[in-house]
PDBQT receptor file of N, H, CA, C and O in Angstrom, charges set to zero:
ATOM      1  N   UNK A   1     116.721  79.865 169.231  1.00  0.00    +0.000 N 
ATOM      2  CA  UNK A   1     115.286  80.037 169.191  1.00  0.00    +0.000 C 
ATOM      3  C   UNK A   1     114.942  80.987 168.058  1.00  0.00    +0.000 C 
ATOM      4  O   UNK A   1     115.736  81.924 167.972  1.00  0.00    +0.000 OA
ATOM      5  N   UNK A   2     113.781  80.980 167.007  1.00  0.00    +0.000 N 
ATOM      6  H   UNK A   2     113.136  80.218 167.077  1.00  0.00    +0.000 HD
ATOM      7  CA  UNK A   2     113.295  81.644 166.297  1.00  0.00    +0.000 C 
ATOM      8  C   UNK A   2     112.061  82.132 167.070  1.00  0.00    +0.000 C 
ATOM      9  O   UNK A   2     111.357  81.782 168.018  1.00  0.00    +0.000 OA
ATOM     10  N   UNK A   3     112.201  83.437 165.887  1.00  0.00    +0.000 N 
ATOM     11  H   UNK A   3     112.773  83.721 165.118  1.00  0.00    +0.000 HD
ATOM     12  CA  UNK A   3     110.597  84.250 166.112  1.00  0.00    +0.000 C 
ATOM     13  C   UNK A   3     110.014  83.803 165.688  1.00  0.00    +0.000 C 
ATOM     14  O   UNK A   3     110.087  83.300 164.567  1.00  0.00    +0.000 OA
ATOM     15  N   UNK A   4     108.997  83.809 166.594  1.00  0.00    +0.000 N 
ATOM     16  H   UNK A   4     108.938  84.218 167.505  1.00  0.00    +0.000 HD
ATOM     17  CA  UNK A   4     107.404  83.463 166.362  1.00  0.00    +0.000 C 
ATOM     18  C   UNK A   4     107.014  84.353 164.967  1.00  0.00    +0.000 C 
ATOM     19  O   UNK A   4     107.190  85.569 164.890  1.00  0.00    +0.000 OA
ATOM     20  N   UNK A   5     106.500  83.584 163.976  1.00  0.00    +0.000 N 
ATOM     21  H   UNK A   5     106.357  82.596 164.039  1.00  0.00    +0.000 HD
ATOM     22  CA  UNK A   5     105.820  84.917 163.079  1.00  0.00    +0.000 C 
ATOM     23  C   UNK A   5     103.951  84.389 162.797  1.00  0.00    +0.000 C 
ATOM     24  O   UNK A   5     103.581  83.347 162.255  1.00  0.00    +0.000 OA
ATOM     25  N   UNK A   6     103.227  85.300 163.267  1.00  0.00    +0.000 N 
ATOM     26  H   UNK A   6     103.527  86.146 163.707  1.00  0.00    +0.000 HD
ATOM     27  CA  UNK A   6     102.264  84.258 162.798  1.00  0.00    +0.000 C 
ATOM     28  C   UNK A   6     101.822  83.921 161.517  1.00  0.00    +0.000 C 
ATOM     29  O   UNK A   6     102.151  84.734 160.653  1.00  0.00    +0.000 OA
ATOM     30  N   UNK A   7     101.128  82.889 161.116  1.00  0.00    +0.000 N 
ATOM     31  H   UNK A   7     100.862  82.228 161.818  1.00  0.00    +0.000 HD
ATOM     32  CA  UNK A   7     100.535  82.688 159.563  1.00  0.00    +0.000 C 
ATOM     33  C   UNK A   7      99.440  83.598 159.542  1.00  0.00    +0.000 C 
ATOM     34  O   UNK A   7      99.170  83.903 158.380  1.00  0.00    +0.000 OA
ATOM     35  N   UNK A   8      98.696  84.156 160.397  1.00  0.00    +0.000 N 
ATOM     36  H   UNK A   8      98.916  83.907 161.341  1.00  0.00    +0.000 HD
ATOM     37  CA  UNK A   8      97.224  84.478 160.222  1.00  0.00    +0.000 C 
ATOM     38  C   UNK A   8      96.924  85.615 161.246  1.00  0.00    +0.000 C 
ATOM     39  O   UNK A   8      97.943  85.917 161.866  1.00  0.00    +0.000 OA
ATOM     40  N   UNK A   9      95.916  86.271 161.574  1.00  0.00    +0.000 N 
ATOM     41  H   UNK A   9      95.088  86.025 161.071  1.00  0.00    +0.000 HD
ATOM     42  CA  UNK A   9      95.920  87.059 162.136  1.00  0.00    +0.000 C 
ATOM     43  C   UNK A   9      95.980  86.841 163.693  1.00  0.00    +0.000 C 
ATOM     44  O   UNK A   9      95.565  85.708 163.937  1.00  0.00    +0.000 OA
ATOM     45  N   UNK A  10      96.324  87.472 164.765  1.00  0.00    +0.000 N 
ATOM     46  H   UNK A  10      96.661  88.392 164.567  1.00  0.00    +0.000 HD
ATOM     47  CA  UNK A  10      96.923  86.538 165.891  1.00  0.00    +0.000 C 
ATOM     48  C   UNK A  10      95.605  87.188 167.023  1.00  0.00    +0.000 C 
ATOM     49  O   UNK A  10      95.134  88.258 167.409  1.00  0.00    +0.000 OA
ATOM     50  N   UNK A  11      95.424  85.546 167.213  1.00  0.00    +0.000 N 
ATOM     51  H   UNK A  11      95.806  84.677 166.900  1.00  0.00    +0.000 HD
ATOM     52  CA  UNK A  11      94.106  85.158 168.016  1.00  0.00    +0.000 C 
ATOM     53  C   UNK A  11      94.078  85.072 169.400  1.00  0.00    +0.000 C 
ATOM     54  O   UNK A  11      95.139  85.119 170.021  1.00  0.00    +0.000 OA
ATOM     55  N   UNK A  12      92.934  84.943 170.015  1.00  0.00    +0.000 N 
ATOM     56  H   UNK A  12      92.072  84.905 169.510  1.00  0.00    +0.000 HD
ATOM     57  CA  UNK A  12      92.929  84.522 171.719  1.00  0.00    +0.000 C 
ATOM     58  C   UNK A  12      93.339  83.529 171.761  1.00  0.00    +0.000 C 
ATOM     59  O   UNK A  12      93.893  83.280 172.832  1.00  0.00    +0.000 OA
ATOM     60  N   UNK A  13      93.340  82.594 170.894  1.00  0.00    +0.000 N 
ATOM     61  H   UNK A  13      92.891  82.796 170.024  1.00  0.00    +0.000 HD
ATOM     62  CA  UNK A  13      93.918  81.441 170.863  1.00  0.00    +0.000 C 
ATOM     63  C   UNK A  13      95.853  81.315 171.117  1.00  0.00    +0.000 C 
ATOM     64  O   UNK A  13      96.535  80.446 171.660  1.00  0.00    +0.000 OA
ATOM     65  N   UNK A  14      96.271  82.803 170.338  1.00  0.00    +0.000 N 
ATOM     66  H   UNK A  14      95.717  83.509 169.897  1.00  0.00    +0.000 HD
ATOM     67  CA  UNK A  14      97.544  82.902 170.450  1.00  0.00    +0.000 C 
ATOM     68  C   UNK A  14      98.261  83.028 171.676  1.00  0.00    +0.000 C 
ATOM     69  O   UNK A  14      99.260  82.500 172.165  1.00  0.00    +0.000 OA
ATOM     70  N   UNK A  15      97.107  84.242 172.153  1.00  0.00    +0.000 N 
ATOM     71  H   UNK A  15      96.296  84.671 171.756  1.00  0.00    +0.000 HD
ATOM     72  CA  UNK A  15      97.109  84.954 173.526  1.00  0.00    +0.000 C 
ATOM     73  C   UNK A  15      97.789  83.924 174.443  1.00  0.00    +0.000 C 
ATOM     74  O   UNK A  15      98.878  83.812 175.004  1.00  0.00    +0.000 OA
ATOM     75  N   UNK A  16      96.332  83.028 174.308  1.00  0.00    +0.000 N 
ATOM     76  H   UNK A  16      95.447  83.119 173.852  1.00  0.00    +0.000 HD
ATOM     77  CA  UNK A  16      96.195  82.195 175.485  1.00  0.00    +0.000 C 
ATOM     78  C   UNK A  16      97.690  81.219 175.734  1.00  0.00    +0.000 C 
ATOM     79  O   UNK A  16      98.314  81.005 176.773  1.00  0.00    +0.000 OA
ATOM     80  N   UNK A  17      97.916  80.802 174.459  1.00  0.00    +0.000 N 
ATOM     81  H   UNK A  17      97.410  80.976 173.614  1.00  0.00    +0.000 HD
ATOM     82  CA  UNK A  17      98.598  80.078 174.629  1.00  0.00    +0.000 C 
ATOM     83  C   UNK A  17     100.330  80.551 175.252  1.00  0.00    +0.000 C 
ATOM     84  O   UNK A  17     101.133  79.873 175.893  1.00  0.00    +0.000 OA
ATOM     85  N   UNK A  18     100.413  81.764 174.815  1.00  0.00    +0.000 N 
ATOM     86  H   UNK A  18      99.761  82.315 174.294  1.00  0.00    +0.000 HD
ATOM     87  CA  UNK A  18     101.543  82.528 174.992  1.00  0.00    +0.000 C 
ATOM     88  C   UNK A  18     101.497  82.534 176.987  1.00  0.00    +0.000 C 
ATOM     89  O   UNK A  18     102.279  82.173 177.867  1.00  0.00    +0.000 OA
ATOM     90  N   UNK A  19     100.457  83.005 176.960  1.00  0.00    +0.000 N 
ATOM     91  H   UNK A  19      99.822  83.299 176.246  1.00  0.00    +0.000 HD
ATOM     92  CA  UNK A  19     100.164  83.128 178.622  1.00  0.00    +0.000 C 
ATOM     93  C   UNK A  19     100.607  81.687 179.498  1.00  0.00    +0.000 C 
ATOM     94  O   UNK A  19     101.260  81.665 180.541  1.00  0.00    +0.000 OA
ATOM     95  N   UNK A  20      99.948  80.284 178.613  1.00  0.00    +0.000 N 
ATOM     96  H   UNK A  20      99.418  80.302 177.766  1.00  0.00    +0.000 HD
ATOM     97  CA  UNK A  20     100.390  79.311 179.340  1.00  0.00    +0.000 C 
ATOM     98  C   UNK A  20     101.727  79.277 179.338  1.00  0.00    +0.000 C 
ATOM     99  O   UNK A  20     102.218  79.441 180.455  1.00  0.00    +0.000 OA
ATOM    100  N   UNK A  21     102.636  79.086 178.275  1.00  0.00    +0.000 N 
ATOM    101  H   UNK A  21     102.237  78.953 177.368  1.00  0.00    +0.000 HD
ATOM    102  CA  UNK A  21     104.018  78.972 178.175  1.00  0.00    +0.000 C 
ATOM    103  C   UNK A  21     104.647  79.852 179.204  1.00  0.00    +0.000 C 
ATOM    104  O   UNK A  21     105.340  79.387 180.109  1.00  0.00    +0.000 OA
ATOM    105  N   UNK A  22     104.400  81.130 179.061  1.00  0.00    +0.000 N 
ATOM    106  H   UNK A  22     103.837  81.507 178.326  1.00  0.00    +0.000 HD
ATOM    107  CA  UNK A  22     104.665  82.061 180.346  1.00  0.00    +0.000 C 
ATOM    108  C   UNK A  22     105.035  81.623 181.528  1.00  0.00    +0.000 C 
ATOM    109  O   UNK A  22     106.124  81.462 182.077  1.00  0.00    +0.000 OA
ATOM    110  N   UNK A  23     103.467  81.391 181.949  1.00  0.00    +0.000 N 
ATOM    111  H   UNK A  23     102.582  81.523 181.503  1.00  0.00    +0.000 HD
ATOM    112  CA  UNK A  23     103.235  81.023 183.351  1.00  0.00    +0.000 C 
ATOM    113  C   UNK A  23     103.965  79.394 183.724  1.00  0.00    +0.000 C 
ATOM    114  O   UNK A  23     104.285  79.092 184.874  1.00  0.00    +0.000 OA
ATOM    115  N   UNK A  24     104.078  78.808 182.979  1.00  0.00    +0.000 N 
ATOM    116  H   UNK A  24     103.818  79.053 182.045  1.00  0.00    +0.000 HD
ATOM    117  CA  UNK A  24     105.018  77.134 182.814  1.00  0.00    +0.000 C 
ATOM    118  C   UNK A  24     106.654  77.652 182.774  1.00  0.00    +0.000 C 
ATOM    119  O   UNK A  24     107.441  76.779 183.142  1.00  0.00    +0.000 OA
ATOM    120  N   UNK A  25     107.097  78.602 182.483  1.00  0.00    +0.000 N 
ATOM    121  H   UNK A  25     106.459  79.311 182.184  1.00  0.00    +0.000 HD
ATOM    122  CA  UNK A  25     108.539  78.920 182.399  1.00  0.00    +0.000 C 
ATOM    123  C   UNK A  25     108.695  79.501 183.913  1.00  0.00    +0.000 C 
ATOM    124  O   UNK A  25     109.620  79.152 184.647  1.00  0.00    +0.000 OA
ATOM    125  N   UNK A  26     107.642  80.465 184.312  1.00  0.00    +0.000 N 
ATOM    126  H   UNK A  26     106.890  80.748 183.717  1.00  0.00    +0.000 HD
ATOM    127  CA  UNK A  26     107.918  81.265 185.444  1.00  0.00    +0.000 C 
ATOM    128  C   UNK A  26     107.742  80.281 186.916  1.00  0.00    +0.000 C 
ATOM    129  O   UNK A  26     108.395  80.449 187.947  1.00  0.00    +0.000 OA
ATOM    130  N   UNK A  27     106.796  79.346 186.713  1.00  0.00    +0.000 N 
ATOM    131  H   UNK A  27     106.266  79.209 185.876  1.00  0.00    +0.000 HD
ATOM    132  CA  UNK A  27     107.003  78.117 187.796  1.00  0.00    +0.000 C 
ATOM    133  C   UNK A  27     107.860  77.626 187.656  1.00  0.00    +0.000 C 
ATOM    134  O   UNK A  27     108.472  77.785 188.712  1.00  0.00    +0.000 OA
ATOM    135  N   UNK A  28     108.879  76.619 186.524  1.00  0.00    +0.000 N 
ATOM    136  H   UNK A  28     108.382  76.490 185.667  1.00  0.00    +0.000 HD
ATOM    137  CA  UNK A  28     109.827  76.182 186.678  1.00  0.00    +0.000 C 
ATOM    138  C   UNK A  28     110.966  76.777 187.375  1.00  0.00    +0.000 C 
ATOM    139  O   UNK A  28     111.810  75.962 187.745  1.00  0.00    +0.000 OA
ATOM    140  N   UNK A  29     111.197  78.066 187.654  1.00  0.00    +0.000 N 
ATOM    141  H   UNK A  29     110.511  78.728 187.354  1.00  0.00    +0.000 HD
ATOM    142  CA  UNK A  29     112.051  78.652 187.697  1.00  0.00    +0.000 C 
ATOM    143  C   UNK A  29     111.804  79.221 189.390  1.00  0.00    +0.000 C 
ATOM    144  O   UNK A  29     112.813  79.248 190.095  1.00  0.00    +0.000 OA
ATOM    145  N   UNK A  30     110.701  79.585 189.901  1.00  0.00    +0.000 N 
ATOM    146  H   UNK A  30     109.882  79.562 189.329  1.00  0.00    +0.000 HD
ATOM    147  CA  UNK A  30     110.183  79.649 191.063  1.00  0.00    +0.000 C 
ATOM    148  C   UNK A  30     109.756  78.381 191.806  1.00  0.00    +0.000 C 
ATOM    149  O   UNK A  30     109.911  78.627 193.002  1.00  0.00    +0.000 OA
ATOM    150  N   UNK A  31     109.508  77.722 191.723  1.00  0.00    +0.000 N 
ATOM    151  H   UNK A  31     109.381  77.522 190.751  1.00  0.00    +0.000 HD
ATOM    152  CA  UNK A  31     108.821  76.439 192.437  1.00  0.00    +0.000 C 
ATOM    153  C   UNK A  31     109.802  75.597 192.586  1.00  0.00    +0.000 C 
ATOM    154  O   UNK A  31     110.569  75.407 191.642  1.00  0.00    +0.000 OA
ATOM    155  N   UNK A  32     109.989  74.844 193.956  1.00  0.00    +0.000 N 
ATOM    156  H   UNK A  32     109.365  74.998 194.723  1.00  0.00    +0.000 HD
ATOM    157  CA  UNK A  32     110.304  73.449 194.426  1.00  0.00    +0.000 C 
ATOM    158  C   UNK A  32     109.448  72.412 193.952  1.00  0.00    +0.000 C 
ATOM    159  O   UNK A  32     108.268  72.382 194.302  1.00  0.00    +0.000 OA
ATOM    160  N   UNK A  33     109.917  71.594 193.220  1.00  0.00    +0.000 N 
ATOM    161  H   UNK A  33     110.876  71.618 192.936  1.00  0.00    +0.000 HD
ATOM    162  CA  UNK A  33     109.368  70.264 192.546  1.00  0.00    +0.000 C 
ATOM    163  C   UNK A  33     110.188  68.667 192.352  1.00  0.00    +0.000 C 
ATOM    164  O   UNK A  33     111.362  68.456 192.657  1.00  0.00    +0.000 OA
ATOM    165  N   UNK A  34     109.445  67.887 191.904  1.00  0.00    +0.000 N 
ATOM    166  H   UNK A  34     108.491  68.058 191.657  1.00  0.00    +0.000 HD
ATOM    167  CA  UNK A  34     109.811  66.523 192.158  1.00  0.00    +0.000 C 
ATOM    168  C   UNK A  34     110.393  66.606 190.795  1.00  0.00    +0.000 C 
ATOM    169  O   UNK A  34     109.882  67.205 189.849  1.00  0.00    +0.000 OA
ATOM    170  N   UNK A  35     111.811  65.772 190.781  1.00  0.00    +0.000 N 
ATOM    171  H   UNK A  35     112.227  65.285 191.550  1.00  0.00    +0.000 HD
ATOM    172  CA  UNK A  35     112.181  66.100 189.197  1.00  0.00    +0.000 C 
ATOM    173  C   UNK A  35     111.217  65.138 188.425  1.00  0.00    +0.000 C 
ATOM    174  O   UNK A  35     111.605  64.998 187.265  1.00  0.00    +0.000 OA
ATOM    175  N   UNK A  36     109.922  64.334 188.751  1.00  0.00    +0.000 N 
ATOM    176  H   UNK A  36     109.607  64.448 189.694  1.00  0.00    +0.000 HD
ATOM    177  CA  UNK A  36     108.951  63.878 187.840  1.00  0.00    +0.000 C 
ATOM    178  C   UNK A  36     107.898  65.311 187.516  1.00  0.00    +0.000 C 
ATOM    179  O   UNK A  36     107.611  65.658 186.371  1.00  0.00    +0.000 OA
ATOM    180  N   UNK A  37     107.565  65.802 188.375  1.00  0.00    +0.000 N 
ATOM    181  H   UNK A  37     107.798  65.520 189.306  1.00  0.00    +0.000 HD
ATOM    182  CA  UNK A  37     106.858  67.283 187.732  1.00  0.00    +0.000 C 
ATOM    183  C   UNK A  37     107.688  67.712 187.158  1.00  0.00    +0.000 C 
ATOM    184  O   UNK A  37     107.506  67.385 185.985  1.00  0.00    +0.000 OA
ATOM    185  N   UNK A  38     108.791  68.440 187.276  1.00  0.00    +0.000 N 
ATOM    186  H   UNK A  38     108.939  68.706 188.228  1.00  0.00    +0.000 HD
ATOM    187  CA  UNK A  38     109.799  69.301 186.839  1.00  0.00    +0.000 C 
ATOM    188  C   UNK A  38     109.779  68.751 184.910  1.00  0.00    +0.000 C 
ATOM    189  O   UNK A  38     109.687  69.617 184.040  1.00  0.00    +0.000 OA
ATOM    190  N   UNK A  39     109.861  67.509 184.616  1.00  0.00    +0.000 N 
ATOM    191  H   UNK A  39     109.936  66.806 185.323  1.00  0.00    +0.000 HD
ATOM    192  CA  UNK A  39     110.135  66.651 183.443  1.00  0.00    +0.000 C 
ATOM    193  C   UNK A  39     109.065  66.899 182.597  1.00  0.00    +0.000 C 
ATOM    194  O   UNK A  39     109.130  67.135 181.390  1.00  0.00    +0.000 OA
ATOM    195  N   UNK A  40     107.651  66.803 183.594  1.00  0.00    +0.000 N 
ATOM    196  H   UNK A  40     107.598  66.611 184.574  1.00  0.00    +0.000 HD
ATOM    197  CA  UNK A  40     106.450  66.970 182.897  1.00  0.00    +0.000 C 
ATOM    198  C   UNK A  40     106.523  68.383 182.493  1.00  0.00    +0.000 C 
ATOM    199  O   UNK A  40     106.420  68.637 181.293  1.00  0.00    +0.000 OA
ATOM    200  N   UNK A  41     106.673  69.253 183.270  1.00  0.00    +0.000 N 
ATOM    201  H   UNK A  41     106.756  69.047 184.245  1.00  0.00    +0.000 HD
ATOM    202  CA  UNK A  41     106.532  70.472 182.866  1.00  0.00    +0.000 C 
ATOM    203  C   UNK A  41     107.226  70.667 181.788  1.00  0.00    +0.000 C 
ATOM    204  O   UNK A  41     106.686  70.750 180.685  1.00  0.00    +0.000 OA
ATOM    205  N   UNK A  42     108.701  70.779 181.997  1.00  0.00    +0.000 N 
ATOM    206  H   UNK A  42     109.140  70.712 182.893  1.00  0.00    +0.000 HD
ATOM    207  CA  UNK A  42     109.581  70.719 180.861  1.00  0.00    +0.000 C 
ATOM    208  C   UNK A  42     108.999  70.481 179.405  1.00  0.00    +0.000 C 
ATOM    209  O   UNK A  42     109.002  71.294 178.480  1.00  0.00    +0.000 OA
ATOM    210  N   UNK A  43     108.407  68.953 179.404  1.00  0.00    +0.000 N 
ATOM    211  H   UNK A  43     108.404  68.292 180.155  1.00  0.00    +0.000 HD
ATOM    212  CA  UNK A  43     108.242  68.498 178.515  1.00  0.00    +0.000 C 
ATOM    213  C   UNK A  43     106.827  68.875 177.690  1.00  0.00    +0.000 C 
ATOM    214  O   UNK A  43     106.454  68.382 176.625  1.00  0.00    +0.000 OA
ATOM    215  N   UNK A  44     105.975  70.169 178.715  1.00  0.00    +0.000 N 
ATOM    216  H   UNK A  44     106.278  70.569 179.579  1.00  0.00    +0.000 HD
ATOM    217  CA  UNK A  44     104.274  70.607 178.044  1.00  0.00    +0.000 C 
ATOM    218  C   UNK A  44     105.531  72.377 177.482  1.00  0.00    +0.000 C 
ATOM    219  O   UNK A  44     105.455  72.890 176.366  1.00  0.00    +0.000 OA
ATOM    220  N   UNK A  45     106.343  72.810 178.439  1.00  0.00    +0.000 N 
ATOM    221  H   UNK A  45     106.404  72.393 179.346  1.00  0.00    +0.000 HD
ATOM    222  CA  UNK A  45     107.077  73.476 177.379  1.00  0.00    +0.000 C 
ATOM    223  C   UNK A  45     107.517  73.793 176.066  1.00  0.00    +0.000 C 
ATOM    224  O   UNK A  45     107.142  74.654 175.270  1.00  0.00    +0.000 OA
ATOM    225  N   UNK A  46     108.462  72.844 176.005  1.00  0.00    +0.000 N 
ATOM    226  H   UNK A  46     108.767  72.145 176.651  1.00  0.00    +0.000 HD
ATOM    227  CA  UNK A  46     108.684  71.712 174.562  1.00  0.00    +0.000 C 
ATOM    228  C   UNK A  46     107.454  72.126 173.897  1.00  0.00    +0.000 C 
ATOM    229  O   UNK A  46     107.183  73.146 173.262  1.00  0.00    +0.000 OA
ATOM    230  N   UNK A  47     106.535  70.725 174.300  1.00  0.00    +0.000 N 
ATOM    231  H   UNK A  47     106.755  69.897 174.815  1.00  0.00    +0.000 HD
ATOM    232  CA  UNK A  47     105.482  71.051 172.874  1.00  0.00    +0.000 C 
ATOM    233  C   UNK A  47     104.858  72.046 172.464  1.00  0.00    +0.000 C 
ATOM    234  O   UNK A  47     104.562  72.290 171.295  1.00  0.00    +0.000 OA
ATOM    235  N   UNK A  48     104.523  72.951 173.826  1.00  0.00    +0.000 N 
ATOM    236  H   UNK A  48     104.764  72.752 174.776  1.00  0.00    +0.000 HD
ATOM    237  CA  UNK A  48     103.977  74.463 173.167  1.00  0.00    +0.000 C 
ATOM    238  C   UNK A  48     104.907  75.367 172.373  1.00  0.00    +0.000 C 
ATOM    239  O   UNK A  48     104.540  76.012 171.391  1.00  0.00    +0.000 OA
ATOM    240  N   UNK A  49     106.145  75.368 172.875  1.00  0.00    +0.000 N 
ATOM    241  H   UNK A  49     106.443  74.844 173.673  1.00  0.00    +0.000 HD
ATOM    242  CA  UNK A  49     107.422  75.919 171.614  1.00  0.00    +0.000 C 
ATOM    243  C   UNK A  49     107.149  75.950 170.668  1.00  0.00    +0.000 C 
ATOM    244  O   UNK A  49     106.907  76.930 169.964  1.00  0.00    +0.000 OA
ATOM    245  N   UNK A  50     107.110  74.144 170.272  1.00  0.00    +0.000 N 
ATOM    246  H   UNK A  50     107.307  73.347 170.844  1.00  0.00    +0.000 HD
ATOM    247  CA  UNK A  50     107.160  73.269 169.050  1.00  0.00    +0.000 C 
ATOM    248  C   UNK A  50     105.596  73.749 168.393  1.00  0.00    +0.000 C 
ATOM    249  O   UNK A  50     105.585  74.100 167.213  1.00  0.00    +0.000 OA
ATOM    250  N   UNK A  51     104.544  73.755 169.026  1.00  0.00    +0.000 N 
ATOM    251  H   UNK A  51     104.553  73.471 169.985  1.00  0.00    +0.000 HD
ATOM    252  CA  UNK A  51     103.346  74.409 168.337  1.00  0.00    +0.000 C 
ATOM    253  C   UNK A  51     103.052  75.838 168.084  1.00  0.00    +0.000 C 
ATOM    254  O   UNK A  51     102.066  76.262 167.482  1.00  0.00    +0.000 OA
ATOM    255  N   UNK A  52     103.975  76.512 168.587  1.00  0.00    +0.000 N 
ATOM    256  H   UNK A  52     104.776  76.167 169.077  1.00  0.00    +0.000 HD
ATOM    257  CA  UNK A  52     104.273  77.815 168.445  1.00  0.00    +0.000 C 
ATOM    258  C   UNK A  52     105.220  78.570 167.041  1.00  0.00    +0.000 C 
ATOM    259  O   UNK A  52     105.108  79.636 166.436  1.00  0.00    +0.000 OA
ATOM    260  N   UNK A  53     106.329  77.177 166.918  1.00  0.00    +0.000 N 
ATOM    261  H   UNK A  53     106.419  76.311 167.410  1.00  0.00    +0.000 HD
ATOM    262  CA  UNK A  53     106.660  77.789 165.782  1.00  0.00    +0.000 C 
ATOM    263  C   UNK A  53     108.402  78.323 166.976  1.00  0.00    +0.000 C 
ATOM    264  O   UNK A  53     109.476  78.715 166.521  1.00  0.00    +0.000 OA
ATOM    265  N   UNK A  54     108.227  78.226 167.698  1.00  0.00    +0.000 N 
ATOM    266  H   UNK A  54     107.354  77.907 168.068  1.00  0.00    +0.000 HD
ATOM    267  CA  UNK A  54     109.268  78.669 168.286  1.00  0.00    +0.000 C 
ATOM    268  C   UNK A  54     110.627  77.609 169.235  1.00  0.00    +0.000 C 
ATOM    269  O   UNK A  54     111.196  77.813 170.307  1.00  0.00    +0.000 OA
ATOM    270  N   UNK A  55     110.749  76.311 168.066  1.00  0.00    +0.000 N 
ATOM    271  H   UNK A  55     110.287  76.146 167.195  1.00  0.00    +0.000 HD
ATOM    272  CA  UNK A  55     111.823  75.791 168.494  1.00  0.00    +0.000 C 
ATOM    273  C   UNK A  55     112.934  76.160 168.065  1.00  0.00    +0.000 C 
ATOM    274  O   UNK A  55     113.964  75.641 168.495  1.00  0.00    +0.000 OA
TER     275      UNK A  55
């Protein structure tokens, strides 16, 4: 995994998004799920990484 660096000055937009990824890692890891949620989740992970700059 790389650091995040931002291009620009770092926004609510950053915030926010940092918060979702958060809170999506900390359910996977706490929660009983269907491995079809589990996949979905996984997979809104992934792309926030990937839009983060942090694959």
């Amino acid at each position: 995994m790389t650091t995040h660096t931002p291009k620009g000055p770092y926004t609510c937009g950053d915030y926010r998004q940092e918060m979702v990824l958060l809170a999506l890692k900390k359910r996977l890891v706490e929660e009983d799920m269907t491995p079809e949620a589990r996949r979905v989740m996984e997979e809104e992970v992934a792309r926030l990484e990937e839009e983060m700059g942090m694959d």
